[in-house]
N, C-alpha and C positions, 0 to 999 in steps of 0.2 A: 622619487615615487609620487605619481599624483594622487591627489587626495579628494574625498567628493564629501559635501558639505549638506545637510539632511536634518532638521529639526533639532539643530543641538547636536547631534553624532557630526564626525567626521572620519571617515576611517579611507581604506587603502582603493586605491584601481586596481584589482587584481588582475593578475596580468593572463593573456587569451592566448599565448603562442601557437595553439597548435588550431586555432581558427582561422588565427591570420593564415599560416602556411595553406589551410582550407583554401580561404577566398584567392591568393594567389595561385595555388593550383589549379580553380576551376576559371581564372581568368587566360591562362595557359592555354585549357583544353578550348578556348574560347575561339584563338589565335594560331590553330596549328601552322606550321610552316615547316616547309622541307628542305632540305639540305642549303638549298641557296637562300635561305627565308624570306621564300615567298609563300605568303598567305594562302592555306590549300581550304577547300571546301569547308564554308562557317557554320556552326549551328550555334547561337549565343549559349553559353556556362552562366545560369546564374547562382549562387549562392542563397539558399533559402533558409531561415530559421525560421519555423512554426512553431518552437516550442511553446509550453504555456508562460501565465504571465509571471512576472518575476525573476525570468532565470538570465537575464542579462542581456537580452536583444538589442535595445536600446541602446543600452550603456557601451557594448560592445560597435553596432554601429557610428553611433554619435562619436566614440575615440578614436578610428579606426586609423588616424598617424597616427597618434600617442603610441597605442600598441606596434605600429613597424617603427617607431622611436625605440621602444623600451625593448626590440628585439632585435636589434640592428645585427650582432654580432651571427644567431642565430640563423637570419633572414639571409647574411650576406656566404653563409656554407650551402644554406640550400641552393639562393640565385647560381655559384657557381657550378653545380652541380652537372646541369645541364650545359652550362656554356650560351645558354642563348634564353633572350625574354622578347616575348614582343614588345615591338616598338625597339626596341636598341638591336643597334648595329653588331654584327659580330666581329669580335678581334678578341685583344686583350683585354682583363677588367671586365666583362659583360656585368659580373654583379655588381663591381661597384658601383659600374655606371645606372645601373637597373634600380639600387638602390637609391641613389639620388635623384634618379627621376622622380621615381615614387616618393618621397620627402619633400623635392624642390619642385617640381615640375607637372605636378598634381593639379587640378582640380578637384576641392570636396564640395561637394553638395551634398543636402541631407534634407530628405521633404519626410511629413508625417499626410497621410493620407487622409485624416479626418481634417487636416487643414484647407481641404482640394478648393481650390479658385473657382465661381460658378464659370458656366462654360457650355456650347453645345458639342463642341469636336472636343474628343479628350486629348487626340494627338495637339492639336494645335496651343489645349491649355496645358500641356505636358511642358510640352517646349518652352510655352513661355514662363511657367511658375519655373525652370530649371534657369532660365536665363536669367530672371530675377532674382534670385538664390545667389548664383554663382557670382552674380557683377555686382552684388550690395555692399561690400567692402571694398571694392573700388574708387578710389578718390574722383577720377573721374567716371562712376557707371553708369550715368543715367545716357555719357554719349559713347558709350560702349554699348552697351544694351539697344537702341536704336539701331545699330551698325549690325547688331545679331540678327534682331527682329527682319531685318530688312530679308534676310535668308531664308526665314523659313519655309519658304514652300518646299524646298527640300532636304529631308533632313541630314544627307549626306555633308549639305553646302554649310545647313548651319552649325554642327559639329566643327567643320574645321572652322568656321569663323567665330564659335566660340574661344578655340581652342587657339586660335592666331590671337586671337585680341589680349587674350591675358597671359600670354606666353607658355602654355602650358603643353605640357604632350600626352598626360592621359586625363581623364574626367572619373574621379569613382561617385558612385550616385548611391545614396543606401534610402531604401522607400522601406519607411516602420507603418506596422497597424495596415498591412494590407486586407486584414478583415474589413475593415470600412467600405472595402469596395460592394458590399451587399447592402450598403445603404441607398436612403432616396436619391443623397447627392450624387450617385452616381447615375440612376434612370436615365439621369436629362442629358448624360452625353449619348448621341448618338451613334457612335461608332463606336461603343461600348454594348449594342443592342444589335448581338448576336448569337441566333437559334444552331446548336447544334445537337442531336442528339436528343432521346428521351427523358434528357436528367434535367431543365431548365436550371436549376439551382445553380450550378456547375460554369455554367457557361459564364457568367461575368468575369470567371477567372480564365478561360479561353483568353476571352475578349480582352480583357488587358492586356495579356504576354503576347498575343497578335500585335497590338500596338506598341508595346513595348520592344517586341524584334525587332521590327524596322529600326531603333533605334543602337540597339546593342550589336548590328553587325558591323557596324560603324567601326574602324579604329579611332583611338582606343579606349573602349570603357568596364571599367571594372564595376560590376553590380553587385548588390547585396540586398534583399530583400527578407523582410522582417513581420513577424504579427500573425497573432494566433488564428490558424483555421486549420478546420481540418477537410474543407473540401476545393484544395484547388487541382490535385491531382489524387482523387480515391482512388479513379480504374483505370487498368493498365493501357489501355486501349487508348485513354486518352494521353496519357503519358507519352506514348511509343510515337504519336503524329502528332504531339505541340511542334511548335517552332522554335521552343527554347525548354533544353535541359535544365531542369531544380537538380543540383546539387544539396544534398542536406548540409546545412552548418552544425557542427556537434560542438554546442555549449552544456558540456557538463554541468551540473550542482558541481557544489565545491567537497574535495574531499574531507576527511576529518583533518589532514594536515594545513589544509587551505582557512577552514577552518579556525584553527589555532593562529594562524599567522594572521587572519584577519581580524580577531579579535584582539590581540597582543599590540595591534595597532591602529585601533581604533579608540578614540574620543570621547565623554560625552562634556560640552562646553568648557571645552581645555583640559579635562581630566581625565587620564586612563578609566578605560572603563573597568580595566580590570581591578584598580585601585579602591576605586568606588563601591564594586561590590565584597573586595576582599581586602579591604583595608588592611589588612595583618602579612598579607599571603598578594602582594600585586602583582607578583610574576603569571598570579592563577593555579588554577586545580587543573590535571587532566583530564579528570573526570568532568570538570565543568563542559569544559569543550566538547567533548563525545556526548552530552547531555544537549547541546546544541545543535549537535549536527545529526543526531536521533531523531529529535524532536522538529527539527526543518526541512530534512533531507540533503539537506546542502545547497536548497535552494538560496541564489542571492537574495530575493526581497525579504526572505525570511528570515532569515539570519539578521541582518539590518533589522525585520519589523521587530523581532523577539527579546533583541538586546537593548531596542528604544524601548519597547513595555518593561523591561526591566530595571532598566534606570529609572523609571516612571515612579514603581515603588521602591525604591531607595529611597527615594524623597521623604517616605514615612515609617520608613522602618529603620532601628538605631544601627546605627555604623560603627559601633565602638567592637564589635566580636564580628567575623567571618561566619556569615551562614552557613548552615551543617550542606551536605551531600543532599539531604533528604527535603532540607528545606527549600536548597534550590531547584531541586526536582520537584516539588509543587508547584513552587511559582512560575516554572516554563509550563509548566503542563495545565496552571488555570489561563493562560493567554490564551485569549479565543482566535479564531482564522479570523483574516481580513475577508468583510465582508464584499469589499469591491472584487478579490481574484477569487469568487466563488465560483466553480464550476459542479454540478450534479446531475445524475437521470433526476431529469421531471418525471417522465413516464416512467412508471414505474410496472412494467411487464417481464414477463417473465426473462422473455429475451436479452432486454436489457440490461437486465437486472444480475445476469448467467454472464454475460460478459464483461459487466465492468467487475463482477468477484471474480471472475476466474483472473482478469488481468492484477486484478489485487495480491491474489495467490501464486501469479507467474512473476511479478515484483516480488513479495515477500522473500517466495524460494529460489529467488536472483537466477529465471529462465536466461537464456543467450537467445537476444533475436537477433537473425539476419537483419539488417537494416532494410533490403530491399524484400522483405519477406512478404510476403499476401495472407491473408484466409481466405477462402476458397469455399463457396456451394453451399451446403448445407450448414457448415462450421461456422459462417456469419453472415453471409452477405446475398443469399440467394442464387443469382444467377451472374451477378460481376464480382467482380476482385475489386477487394480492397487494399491498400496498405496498413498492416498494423502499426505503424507510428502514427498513422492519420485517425485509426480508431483510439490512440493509445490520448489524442490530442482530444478531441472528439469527450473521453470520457475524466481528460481532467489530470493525465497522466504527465511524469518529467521523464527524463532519459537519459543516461551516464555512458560512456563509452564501455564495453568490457574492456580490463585491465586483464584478464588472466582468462585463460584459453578452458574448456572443459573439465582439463587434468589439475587446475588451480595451477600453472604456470604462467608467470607473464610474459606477456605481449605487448608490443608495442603497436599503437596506429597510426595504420599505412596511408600514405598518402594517393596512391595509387588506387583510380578509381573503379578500376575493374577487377581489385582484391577487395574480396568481401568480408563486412565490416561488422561487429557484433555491438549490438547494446543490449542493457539493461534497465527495464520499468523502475521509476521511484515515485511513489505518492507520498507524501509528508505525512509525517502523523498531524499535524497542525492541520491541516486542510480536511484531514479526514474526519473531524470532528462535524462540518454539517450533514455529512453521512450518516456519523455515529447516530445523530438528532432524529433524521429523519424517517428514517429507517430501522430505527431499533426493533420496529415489531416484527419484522422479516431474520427469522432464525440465522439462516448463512451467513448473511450481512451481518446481525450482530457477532455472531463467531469470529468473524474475519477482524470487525473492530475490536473486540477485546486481544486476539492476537495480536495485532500491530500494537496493541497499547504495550506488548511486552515482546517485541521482537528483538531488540537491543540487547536484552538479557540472554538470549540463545546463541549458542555456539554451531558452527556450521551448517548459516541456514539452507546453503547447497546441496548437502549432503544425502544419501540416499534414505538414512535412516529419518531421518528430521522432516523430509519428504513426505514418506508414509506416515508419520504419526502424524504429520496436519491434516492428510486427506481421513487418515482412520479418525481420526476424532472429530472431525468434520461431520462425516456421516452418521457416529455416532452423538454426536449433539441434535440433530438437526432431525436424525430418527427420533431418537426420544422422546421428544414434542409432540411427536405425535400416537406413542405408545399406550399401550392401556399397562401393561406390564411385561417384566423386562425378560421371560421367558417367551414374546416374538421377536426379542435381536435372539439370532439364532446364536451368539458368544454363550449368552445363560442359560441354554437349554443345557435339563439335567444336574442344573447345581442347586446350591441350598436359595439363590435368590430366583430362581425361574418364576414363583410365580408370586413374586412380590408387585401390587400395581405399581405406577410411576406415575401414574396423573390421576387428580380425583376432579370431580366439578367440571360443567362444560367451556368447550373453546369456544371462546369470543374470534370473531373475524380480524384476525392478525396480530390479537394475544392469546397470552397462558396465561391461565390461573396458577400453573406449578411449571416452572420453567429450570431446567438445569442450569442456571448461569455458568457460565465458562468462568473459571480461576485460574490464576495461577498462583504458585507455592515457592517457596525456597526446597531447592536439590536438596539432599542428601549425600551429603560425601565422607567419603573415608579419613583423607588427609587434614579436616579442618580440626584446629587446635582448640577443646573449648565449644562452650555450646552452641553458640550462633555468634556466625559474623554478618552484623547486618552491611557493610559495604560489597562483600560478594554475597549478599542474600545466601547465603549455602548454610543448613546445617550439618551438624555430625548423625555420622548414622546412628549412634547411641541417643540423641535426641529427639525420638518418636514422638516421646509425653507433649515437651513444648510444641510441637509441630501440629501434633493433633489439637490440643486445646487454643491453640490460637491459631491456625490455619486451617483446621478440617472441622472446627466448632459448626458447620452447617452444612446440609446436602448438597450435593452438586460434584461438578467432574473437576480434575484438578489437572496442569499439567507443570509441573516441577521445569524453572525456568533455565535451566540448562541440562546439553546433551551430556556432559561426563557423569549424571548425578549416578550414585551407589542406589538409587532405588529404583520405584518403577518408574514407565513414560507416561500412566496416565494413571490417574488415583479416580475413585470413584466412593463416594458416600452415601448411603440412601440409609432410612430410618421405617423400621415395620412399627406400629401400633399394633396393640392386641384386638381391634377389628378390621385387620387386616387390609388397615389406610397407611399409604406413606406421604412422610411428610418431605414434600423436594425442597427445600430451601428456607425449612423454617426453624426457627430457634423458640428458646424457651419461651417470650413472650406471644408466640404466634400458637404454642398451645394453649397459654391461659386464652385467648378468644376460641379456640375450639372448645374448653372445656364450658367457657360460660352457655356454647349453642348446645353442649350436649348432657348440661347438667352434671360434668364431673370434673371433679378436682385437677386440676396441672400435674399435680404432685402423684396421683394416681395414673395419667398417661405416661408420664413420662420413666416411671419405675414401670410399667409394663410397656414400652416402646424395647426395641431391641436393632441394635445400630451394625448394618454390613459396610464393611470397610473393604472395597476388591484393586488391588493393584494388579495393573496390568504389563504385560513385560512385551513388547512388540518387536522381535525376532523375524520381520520379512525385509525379503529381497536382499538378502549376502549374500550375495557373487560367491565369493570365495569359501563359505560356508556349505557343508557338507548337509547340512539338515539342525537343526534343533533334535537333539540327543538328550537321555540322563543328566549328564555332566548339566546343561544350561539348564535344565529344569533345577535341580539340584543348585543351581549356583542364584537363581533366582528366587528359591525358595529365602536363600540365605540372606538373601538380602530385604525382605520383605516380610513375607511370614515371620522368621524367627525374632529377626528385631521387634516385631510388633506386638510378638504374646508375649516376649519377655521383659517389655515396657509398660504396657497398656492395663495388665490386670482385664485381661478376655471376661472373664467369669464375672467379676463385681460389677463391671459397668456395661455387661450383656451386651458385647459387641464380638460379631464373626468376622473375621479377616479371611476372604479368599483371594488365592493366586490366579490369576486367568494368563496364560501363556498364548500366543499368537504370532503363530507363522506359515508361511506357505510353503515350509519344505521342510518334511520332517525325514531322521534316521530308520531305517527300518524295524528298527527293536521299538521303536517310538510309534511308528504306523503301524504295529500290527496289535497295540492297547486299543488302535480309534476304529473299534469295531462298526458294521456298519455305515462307516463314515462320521456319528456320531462323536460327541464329545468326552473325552477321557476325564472322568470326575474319583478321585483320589482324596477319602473320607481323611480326617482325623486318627490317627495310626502310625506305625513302624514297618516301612520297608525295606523287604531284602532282594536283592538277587542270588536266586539258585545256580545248583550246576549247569542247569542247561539256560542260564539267561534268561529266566523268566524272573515274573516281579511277585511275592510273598509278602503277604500284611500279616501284621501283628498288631493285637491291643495295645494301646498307647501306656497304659498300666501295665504291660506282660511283662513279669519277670525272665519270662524263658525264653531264650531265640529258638525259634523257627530251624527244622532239622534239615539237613541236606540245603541248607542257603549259608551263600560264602557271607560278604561284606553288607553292612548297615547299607542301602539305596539313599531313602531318603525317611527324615523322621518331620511328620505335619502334627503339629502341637495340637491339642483341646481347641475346639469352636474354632478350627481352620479348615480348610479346602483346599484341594489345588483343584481345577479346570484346562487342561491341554483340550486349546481349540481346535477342530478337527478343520484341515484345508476345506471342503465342504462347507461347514459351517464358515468359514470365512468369505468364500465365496456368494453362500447364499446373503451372508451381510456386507458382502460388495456390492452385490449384483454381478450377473455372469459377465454381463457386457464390461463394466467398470473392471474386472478381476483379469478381463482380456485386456484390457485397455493399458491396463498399469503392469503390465508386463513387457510395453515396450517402452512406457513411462520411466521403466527400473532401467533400461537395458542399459547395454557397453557405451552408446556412442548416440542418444535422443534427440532428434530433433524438435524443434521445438514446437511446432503442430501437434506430432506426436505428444508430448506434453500437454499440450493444451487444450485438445480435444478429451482425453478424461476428464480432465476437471469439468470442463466446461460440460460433459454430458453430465457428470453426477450432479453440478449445481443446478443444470436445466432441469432434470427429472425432481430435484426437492423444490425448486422455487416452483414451477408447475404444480406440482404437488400440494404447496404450501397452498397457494392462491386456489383451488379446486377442490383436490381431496388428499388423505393421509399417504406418503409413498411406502411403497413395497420392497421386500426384498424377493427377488426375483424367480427363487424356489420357492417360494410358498407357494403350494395350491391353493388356500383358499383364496389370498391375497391375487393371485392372476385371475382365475374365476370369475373376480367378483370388482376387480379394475384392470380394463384392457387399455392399454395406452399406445397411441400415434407416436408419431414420431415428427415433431412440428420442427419445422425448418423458421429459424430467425428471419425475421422481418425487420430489417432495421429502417424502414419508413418510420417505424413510432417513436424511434430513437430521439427525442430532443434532449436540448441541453441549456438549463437556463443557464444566461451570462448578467456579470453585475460588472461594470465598466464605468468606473471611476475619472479614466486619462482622459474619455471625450464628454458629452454626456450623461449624466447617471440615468440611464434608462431604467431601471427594476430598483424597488427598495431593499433594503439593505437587508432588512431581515425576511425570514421565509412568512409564507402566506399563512401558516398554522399558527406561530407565537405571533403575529402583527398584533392579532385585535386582543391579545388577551391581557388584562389589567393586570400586572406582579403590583404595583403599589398598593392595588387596594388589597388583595390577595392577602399580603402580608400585616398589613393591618387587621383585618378581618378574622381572616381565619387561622393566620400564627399569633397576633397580637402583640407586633410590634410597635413600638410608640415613637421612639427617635427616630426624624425624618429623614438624616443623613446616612444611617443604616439601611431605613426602606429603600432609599435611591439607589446604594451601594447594590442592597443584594438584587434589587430590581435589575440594574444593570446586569450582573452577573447571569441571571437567570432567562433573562429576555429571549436567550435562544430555545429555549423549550415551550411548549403548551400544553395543555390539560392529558394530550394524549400521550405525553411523555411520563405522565405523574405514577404510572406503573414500574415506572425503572428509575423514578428517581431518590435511589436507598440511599443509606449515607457515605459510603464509597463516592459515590458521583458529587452530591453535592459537595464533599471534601475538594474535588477534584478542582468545582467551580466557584472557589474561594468563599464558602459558608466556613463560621466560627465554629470550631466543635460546640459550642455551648448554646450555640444558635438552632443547631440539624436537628436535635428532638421539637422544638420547636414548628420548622418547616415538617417533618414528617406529618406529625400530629397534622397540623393542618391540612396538609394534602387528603390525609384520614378523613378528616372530617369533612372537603369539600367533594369529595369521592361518595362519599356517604349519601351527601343534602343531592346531588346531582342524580344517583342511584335511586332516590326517594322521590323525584321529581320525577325519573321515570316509571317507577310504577304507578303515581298518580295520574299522569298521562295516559296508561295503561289499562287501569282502571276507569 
């Protein structure tokens, strides 16, 4: 097993089999030949990998024997298969002999494009940097090489005269970093300066593959082309009339199993790493590994950069005990992205902004793209077609084979290019981090990033139910924001919070003053032994009390980090004051500053504040389900409601718990309470069913049942509620179009447009929204009235993407334009008052990726995240307070 050597690491060449079988299949379809094998009409097969950076290009190229070394046995069941390769004779043995061509009989050559030889013909500097290449390790190359050159005027002659002089019968050539082809160095070839078409941008990648056919219809050469871009084939148009087919190469991320094996064999300066970090335990944790491959996606470079920043700190932390679970999930999750493979929208428009969430959420909920799939018209691209792997490159994205077919059955992939091939979006959590930065003040986007921070933790992100609760609590986050109170989401019309406000104070331009931050919670389950286990984060459903005073201790939406839990899918907290202010996301010290503005006591808000607690039960889109009925209302209550008055003490600590139920298909006994279409709101009381099936309350105190009513329905405790959402009301807080949309979003058999046009319209109409004015649900009258909305078609001209490129020149700085100019040393001095220089440096570093505009979300959750001391964060807050403050004060001076 070969081994690759890295700052101290050394660990494994993981092996590529089903790329290699890749690049010799499309050197195949390169070579057709018929029964007598003679060569039939050529069109060159090249092998393309665009993916982004890190995911093994290089590596994969630059070995490319090693790899038909290390698959010999593999290679030689396929070779026979067919019975025939180009270039070998047919008889007996074709693979073996096919194989040892390929082994013995090769030419490698391997150019990097940012290397390119100055030159005015590219053909002619093509030819000669290849010749130079190939004869450098020739004892005698320099009068090899003269013997080639002599050929070139045609490239048929000098092919073979390469190919005689070193004995060789095929040539494989792998060109890395074909992005470089947009640079100066290229201009100055002239036969690389060719107009086709209204897209100029486009055209240099024309113009190479013109150059380069001449050379690949040649026998025999096997190509492989490498390096991130995402415009050498957008539109199909061009596609259909190049001269040479791009074959995609599918270099997967590494699985979680791939994973484990590459760390289990990996190094760091002669020592296991696993050793190192678990001195007690060097076989490792499971959990370590799936923490790994969470956290990087399974990308190569990552995995490599995350396990070197980890041995990094070993170096000062004691090695005598194995770090907990939790504490190595800190220290992967304070490593910051490499700032060289940063990829993000610069521009940040609407359109853009619509389409790299929506590709975030079609990763998360692990969409199946056709490989060869388009968006089309209005959906992205205007008036041409794009490919979505190329927008998928474009925005930063990596890409996995699908393993398992729509029904979760596996599949094997076909090598057969005209059986259509499925992938899968990955984005890193690692990488999404200058996202997180950037962007936090754009509501979806941050929704999106707090979920990735906890996707890991969810069960069946596939699944239809898991689906709908991230689009429903999507909308519902993102509405909110922009709510005055929570009686215009049409959910809380008619109940006890309808007209509780939700925001107080005005919106600043792309912040909140009162912002629902997105949480998540430990589940609630049945079967957990004991009050909390914090390695399955799950508690018992008897454990409300803990859950609430340390989980639900402040406003906001919740959602409970796995699908099995025993409660609801989305928890929801809000806080009423006795003048009729709530507070979103504040705790006890954020009253004492309201009380000092309003002249009253903390201790007197907070005994007249009154706390609603609503969990929500989301009951849409089962197939198989007949309607949400009694029974599931009744089964949800139980799970929700009752455990929570019979924990909580409702009455002493003035908190109401309502049920909110939510589905789009209800039983008839169930549709004919939502009178109106209206909401079914179901007081504090005892219910029965009579003889004729109708539904009977009773005082919650009545001693006496109700006459002519058969069996108990359902009993809702003191300061409780239930709310059955009326389809309607659902609708109207879809939007009619989204409520259409995701109807086929749910269905038997979706394709993946169809997916992704919901999303991508709801994210368009709030991020528009966001940037302009508050969005709408789409029954309100007053709300259409009084915002009439177009319907804007994506522009992806505005589309850019800064790149930070480390391999050739570092063109851009490391850090973004926002944190460059801001001083953390002084900062920290000044306004935390810290005194030790080697802590200023430390947290400076740490914090460098933020700037002033980030100081609104940086609580102590975040700064925990990015390696502050607990003892240290009151500190940084405080300060941030106070320079918030002087900065505030400077503008009203200005002002004034």
């Amino acid at each position: 097993m070969q081994r690759i050597h890295l700052a101290g690491l050394e660990y494994p060449l993981v092996n590529r089999e089903s790329a290699i079988l890749q690049v010799l299949n499309a050197f195949e379809a390169t070579y057709p030949s018929d029964s007598k094998g003679v060569i039939q009409g050529q069109r060159p097969n090249v092998c393309y990998a665009p993916q982004m950076y890190g995911s093994g290009k290089s590596t994969f190229g630059e070995n490319f024997q090693t790899f038909l070394l290390a698959n010999k046995d593999s290679l030689l069941r396929y070779l026979n298969m067919n019975n025939m390769f180009p270039g070998v004779a047919r008889g007996e043995n074709v693979g073996e002999r096919a194989l040892d061509a390929l082994l013995n009989e090769t030419l490698y050559v391997k150019l990097n494009l940012v290397e390119v030889p100055n030159g005015t013909s590219f053909q002619t500097t093509l030819l000669k940097w290849i010749s130079k290449k190939a004869l450098a390790e020739f004892p005698n190359g320099s009068e090899l090489l003269s013997q080639v050159l002599y050929c070139m005027n045609s490239s048929k002659q000098w092919l073979q005269k390469l190919l005689q002089v070193t004995q060789k019968r095929y040539l494989y050539l792998f060109i890395d970093e074909i992005g470089a082809l947009e640079g100066f160095k290229f201009s100055k070839f002239e036969d690389l300066i060719y107009s086709y078409g209204p897209t100029p941008a486009h055209n240099i990648y024309r113009a190479f593959f013109r150059v380069l056919s001449s050379l690949l219809v040649r026998p025999f050469v096997i190509c492989v082309v490498a390096g991130r871009s995402d415009a050498i084939i957008t539109r199909q148009r061009d596609a259909s009339i190049s001269r040479v087919k791009l074959s995609f190469l599918r270099l997967d991320p590494f699985s979680e199993e791939t994973v484990k094996f590459f760390i289990q064999n990996t190094t760091h300066h002669n020592e296991s790493i696993l050793k190192l970090l678990f001195p007690n335990h060097p076989e490792g944790h499971d959990w370590f590994f799936k923490q790994i491959h969470s956290y990087t996606g399974g990308v190569p470079y990552y995995v490599v950069y995350v396990l070197k920043k980890l041995c990094e700190t070993c170096r000062i932390v004691s090695r005598s005990i194995d770090p907990s679970e939790d504490e190595i999930q800190r220290r992967i999750e304070q490593i910051p992205p490499d700032s060289s493979l940063s990829v993000r929208p610069s521009h940040r428009t609407p359109e853009a902004m619509t389409t790299f969430t929506a590709m975030l959420l079609a990763s998360m909920l692990e969409f199946r793209i056709p490989m060869e799939e388009t968006l089309l018209d209005t959906v992205s691209m205007g008036l041409d077609s794009k490919y979505v792997l190329d927008i998928a490159n474009h925005f930063g994205f990596y890409y996995k084979n699908c393993s398992k077919n729509e029904h979760g059955e596996e599949i094997e992939a076909s090598l057969n290019p005209i059986e259509q091939t499925f992938v899968k979006l990955v984005f890193p959590k690692i990488a999404l981090k200058y996202i997180e930065i950037e962007c936090w003040d754009v509501p979806p986007i941050r929704f999106i990033c707090s979920l990735f921070s906890s996707i890991s933790r969810f069960d069946s992100p596939s699944s239809r139910g898991f689906k709908f609760e991230i689009i429903f609590t999507l909308i519902l986050y993102v509405r909110w924001c922009f709510r005055s109170r929570l009686g215009e989401l049409s959910l809380f019309r008619h109940s006890l919070v309808e007209d509780i406000p939700i925001k107080v104070g005005r919106r600043v331009v792309g912040e909140f003053e009162k912002d629902p931050i997105l949480k998540y919670v430990p589940a609630l389950s049945s079967t957990v032994v004991g009050i909390h286990s914090a390695s399955e984060e799950t508690y018992h459903v008897s454990a409300w009390k803990p859950l609430f005073e340390t989980c639900l201790s402040n406003d906001g939406i919740f959602i409970p980090t796995r699908q099995n839990s025993s409660g609801p899918d989305v928890l929801i907290r809000v806080t009423q004051t006795s003048d009729n202010s709530i507070l979103i996301g504040q705790d006890a010290s954020s009253v004492e500053q309201i009380s000092m503005e309003t002249e009253t006591s903390a201790s007197d808000i907070l005994n007249k504040r009154r706390i609603y607690l609503i969990g929500i039960a989301l009951k849409c889109y089962q197939m198989s389900s007949p309607g949400v009925g009694r029974s599931i209302i009744k089964a949800e209550c139980a799970k929700f409601l009752h455990p929570v008055a019979s924990q909580l003490d409702l009455e002493n600590h003035n908190i109401m718990a309502i049920q909110l139920i939510v589905s789009n298909k209800y039983t008839a006994e169930v549709s004919k309470q939502l009178k109106d279409n209206q909401n079914w709101v179901l007081d504090s009381g005892i219910y029965y069913e009579d003889h004729n099936n109708h539904i009977v309350s009773s005082p919650i105190n009545s001693a006496t049942k109700p006459q002519n009513t058969r069996e108990e329905w359902l009993w809702i405790p003191p300061h409780c509620q239930v709310v059955v959402c009326s389809t309607s009301s659902l609708k109207s807080f879809l939007g009619c179009k989204a409520s259409e949309d995701l109807d086929r979003v749910f269905g038997d058999h979706p394709l993946w447009l169809d997916q992704l046009r919901p999303l991508s319209n709801l994210l368009e109409n709030s991020l528009i929204d966001l940037l302009s004015r508050a969005p709408f649900e789409q029954s309100s009258e007053r709300n259409i009235q009084s915002m009439e909305r177009g319907n804007p078609v994506m522009n992806w001209n505005v589309m850019q993407v800064e790149e930070e490129d480390t391999r050739g020149e570092q063109k851009v700085a490391a850090s973004s334009s926002l944190s460059s100019s801001f001083d953390w040393n002084t900062f920290l001095r000044e306004y935390c008052h810290f005194t030790e220089a080697p802590l200023i440096e430390r947290y400076a570093h740490q914090l460098r990726l933020f700037s002033p505009l980030s100081f609104p979300y940086l609580n102590d959750t975040r700064l925990s995240r990015y390696g502050i001391a607990p003892q240290d964060i009151p500190l940084i807050v405080d300060g941030i307070h106070e320079f918030l403050e002087q900065q505030s004060m400077n503008v009203d001076l200005v002002e004034r």
